[in-house]
N, C-alpha and C positions, 0 to 999 in steps of 0.2 A: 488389823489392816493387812491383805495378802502383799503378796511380793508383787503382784502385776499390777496394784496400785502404786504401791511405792516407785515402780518404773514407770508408770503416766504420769504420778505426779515431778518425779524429776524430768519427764521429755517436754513435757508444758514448762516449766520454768526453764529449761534451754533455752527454748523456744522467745520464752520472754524476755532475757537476758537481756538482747540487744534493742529491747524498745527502751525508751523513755516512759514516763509515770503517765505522761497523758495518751502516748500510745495504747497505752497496758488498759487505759479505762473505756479506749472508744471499743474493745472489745470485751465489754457488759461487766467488766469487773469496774470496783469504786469504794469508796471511803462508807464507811455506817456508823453513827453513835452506837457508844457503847449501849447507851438508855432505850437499843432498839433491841437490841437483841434478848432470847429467852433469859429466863432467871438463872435458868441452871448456867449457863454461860457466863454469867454475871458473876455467880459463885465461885466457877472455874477461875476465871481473871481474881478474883480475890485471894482462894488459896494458893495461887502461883506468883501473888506480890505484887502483877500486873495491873490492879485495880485503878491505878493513879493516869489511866490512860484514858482520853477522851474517843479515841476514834479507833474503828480496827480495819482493815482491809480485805475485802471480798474478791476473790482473782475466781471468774466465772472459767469454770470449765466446757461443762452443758448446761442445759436446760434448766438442773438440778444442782447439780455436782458443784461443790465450792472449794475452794481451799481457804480457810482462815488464817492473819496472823495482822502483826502491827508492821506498819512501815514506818523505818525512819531514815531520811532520805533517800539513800540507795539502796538500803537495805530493807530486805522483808524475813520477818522472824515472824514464823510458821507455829502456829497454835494449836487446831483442828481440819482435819479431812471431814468433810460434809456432804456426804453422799445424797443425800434427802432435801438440804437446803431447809433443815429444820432449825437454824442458827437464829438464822433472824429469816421467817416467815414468810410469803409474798402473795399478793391477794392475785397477782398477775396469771394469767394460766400458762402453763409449761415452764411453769421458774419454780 
């Protein structure tokens, strides 16, 4: 990951700081089962101990672009950067 992501991905989460959770989802990010996402993903969440978790949170940057991680109330613990939106799949065109 370059350093000019690392700085978009922290100017977006500034940015989100001061919404609330249902703010944060009317712009196209939201909750996903784990049981959606690719295997290899699945794997990731197991060897990191995280497997015991039901749901992860998708924070839509573009089109594509995702940030993964869990939420638990206020807080979001950040997973993977998903440039491709190859995490979990979408049949939608330009997602």
């Amino acid at each position: 990951m370059t350093k000019e992501i690392v700085v978009e991905i922290a100017k977006k989460l500034g940015q989100l700081e001061g919404q609330n959770w249902e703010q944060i989802q009317r712009g196209g990010s939201h909750p996903i089962s784990v049981s959606k996402i690719i295997k290899e993903a699945q794997k990731r969440l197991a060897e990191l101990k995280l497997d015991d978790t039901d749901d992860l949170f998708s924070i839509r940057f573009s089109g594509r672009e995702r940030l993964w991680g869990i939420r638990s109330r206020n807080l979001f613990q950040v997973l993977w950067w998903d440039p491709e939106h190859k995490i979990c799949p979408s049949a939608l065109k330009h997602t």
